[in-house]
C-alpha positions in Angstrom: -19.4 0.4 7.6 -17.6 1.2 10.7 -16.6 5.5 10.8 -13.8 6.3 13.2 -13.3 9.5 14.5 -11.5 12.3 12.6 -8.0 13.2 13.4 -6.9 16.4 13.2 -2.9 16.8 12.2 -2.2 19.9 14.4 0.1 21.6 11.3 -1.6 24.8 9.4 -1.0 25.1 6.3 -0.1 28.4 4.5 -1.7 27.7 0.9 -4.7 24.8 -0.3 -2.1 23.5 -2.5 -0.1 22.7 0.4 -3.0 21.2 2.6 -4.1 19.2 -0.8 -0.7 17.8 -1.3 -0.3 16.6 2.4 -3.7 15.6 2.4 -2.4 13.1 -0.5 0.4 12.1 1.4 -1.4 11.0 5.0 -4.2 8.7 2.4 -1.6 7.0 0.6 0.7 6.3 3.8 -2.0 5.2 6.1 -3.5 3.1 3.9 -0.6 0.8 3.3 0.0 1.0 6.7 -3.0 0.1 7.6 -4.0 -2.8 5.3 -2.9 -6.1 5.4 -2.9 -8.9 2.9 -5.3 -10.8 4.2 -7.7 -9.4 7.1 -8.8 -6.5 7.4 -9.5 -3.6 4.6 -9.5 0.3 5.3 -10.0 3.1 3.2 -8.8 6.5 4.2 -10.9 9.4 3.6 -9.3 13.4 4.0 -10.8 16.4 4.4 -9.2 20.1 4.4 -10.6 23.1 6.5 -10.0 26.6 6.0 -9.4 27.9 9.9 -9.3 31.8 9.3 -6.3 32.4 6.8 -4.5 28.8 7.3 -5.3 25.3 5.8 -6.0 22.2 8.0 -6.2 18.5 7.3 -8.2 16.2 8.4 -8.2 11.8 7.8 -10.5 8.9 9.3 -10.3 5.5 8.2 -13.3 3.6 7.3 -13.5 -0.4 7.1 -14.8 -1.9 4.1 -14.0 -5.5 5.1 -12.3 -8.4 5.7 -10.0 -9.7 2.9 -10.1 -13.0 2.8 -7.9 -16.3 0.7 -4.7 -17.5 0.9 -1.2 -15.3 1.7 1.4 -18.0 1.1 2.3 -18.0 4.8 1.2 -21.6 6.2 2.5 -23.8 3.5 -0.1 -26.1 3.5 -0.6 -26.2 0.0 1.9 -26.4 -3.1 1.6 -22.9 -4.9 4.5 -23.9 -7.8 4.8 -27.6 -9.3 7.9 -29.1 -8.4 10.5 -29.0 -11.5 11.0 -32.3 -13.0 14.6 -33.2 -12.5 15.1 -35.0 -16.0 14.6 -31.9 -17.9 16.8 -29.3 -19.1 15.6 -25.7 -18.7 18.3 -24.3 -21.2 21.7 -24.5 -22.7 24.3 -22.5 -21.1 26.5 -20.6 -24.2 30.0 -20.5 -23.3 31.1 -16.6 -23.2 34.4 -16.5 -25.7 36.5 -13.5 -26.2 37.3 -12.7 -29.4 40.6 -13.0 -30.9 42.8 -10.0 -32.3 
């Protein structure tokens, strides 16, 4: 497990609630950001200091692996069966207004 270094976001917070709720915000946004489909895998830990009568957050991502399998980029293999041409998929009803 690789541990990066912890980055401090340079904002203090007023209340816990505030630092929790950003906290939230920073795991969820850098982990999309940082995963991809297929390759590598990150999970983003956050931490929240008290410094004297503010809050401050903390992240780090830590890798967790390679993911690995097929992301419909290269083509190279048929993910749908072609539709048979002789075959209906459905009837088509004719919208009518109605007559006063």
């Amino acid at each position: 497990m690789d541990l990066e270094e912890w980055v401090k976001i340079p904002t203090l917070y007023g209340s816990e609630k505030q630092a929790i709720k950003t906290a939230n915000i920073v795991s969820t946004t850098e982990a999309r950001l940082l995963n991809q489909q297929s390759g590598p895998q990150y999970e983003v830990e956050t931490r929240i200091a008290q410094i004297e009568d503010k809050w401050q957050v903390s992240w780090r991502k830590i890798f967790i692996g390679n993911k690995t399998g097929c992301s419909g980029g290269c083509q190279s293999c048929s993910s749908a069966p072609s539709p048979d041409p002789g075959k209906k998929k459905g009837k088509i009803i004719p919208f009518r207004r109605p007559s006063i």
